[in-house]
C-alpha positions as CSV (number, residue, x, y, z in Angstrom):
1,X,82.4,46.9,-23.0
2,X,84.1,44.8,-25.8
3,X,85.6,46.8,-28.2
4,X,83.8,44.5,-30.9
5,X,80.3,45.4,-29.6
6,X,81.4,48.9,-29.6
7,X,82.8,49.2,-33.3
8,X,79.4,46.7,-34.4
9,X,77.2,49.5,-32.2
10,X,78.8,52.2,-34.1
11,X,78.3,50.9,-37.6
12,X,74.8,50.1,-37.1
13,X,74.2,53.7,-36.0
14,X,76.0,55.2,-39.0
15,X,74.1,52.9,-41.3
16,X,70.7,53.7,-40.2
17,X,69.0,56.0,-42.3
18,X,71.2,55.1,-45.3
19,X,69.2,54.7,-48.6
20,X,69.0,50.7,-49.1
21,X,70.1,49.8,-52.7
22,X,67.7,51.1,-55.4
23,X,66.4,48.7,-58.4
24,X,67.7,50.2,-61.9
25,X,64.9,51.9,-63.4
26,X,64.3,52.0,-67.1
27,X,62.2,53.8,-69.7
28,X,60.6,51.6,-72.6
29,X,61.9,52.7,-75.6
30,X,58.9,53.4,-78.2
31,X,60.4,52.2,-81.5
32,X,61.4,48.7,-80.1
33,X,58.5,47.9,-78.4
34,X,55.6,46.5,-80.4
35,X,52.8,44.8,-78.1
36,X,50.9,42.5,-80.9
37,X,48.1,39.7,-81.0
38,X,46.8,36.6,-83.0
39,X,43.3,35.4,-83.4
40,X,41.9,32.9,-85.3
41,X,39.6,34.3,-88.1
42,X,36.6,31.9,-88.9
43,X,38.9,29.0,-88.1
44,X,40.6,29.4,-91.8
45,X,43.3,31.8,-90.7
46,X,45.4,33.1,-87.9
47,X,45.1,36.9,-88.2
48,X,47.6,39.4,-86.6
49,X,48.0,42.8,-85.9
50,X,50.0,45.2,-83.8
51,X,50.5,48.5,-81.6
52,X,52.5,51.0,-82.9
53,X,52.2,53.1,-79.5
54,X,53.4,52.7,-76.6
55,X,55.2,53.4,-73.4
56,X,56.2,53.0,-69.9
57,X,58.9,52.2,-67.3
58,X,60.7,49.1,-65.6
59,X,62.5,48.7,-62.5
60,X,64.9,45.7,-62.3
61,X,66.9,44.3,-59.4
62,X,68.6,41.3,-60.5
63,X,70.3,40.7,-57.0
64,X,66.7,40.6,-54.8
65,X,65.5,39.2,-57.9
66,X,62.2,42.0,-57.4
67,X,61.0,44.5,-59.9
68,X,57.8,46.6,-61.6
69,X,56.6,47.0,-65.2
70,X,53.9,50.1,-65.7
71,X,52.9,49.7,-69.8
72,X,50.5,51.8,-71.5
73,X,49.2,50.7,-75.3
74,X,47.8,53.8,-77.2
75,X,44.4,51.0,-78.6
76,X,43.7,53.4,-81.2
77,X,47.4,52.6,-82.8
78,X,46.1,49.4,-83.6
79,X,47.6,48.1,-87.1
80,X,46.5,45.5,-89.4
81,X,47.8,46.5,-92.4
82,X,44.4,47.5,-93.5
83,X,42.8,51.0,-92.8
84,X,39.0,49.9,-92.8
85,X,39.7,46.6,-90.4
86,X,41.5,49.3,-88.1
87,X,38.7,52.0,-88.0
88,X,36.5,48.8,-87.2
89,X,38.5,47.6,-84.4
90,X,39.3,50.8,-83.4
91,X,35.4,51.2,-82.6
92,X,32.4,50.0,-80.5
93,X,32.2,46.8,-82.0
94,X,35.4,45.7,-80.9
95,X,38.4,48.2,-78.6
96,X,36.1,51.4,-78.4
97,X,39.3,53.6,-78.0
98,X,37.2,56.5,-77.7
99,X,36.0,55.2,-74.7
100,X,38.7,52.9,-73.9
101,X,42.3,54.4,-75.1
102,X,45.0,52.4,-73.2
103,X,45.3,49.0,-72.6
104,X,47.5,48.8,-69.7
105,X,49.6,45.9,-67.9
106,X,50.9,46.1,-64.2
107,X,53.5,44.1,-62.1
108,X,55.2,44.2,-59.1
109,X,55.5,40.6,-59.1
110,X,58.4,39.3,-61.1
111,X,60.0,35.5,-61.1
112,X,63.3,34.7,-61.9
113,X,64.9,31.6,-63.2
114,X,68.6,32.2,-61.6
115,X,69.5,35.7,-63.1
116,X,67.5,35.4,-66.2
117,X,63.5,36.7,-65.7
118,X,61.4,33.8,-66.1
119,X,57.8,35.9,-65.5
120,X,55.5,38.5,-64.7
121,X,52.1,38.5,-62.7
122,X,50.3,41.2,-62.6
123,X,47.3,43.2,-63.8
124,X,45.8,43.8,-67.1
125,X,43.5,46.2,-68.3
126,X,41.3,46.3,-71.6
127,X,38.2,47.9,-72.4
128,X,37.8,49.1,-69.0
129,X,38.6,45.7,-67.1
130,X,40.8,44.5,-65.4
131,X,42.0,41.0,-64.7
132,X,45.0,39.0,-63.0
133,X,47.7,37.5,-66.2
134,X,50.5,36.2,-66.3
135,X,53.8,36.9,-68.9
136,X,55.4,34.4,-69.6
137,X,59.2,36.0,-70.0
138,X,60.9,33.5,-73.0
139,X,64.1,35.8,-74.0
140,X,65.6,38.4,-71.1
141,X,69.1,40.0,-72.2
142,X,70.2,43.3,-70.2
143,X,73.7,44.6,-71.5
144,X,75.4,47.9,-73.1
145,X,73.8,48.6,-76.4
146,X,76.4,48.3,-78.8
147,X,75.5,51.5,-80.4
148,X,74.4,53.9,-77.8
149,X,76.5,52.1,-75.1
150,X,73.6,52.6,-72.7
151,X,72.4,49.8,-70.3
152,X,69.7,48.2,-72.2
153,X,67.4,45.1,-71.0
154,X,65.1,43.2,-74.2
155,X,62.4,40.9,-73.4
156,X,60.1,38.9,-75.6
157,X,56.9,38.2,-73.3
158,X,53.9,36.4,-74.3
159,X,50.2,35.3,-72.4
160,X,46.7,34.4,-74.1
161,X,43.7,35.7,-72.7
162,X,39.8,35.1,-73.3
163,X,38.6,38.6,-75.0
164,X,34.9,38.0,-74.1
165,X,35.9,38.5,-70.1
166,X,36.9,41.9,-71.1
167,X,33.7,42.6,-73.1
168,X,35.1,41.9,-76.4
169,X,31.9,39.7,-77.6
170,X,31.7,40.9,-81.0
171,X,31.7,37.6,-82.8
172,X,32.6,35.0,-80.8
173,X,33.0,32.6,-81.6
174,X,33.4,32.5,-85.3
175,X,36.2,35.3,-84.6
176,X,38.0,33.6,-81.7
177,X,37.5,34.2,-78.1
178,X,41.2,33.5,-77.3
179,X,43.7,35.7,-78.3
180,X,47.5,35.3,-78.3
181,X,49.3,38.3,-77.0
182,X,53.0,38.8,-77.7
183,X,55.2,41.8,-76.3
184,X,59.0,42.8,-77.3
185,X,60.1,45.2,-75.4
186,X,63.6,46.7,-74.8
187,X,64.0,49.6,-72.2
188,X,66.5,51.7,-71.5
189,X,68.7,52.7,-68.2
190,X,67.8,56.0,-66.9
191,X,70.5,57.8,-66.1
């Protein structure tokens, strides 16, 4: 037999059972990561608000261009600036966090534009539905963090969706239907 075959033989044997390349996984760091939305109010203002809670993890491969995002949004750290249109929002009229206490988004499909990411389809959840959306990704940096020196990805994503097809009907559509959500997000390595 060729000695070539041979030594090609051998290294397919050694390699099977060898753990293919892993994506990098990272944990979203809480205190950077502020999901938020906009919706018109009565057509004379755009009114926003934010999440103070929240958390999850990313897995990034940059060379198969493949990945996952798992975030959860704690609804009832909904924040407005003002306490009494919180406890509203907070209840049945509108989120229901009692009932409803995460609002969670899902991917295992992510695009990429060369080596930056361009998008995420996936799943997400509201007031106990769930639909298909789309992020669109418009700033993606991974790199050191100057100050911890840890491997750090950042990523401002942003997708509308219709509230009322996730049950949200309380008035539509004087208070608007549409809603604007924006999420910046960094995450960090784990090690």
């Amino acid at each position: 037999m060729n000695k070539t075959l041979i030594a090609l033989l051998a290294l397919a044997c050694a390699t099977v059972g060898m753990p293919a390349v892993a994506a990098d996984s990272y944990t979203i760091d809480p205190t950077h990561t502020f999901p938020s939305f906009e919706v018109s109010h009565l057509g004379f203002s755009i009114q926003r608000g934010r999440f103070n809670r929240s958390a999850g993890k990313i897995t990034l491969d940059t060379v198969a261009k493949s990945g996952s995002i798992d975030v959860s949004i704690d609804a009832a750290s909904i924040d407005t600036g003002l306490a009494n249109l919180e406890k509203h929002l907070q209840g049945e009229d509108f989120f229901d966090t009692a009932k409803y206490p995460a609002i969670t988004f899902t991917s295992k499909s992510l695009k990429f534009d060369g080596d930056r990411l361009a998008s995420a389809e996936g799943d997400f959840t509201m007031h106990g539905v769930t639909k298909p959306v789309t992020l669109a990704i418009d700033h993606f940096r991974c790199a050191p963090h100057p100050m911890t020196k840890k491997q750090t990805c950042g990523a401002n994503a942003t997708t509308s969706i219709k509230r009322s097809e996730f049950g949200i009907v309380k008035y539509v559509p004087n208070v608007g239907d549409e809603v604007k959500i924006t999420i910046q997000v960094e995450a960090t390595k784990d090690l």
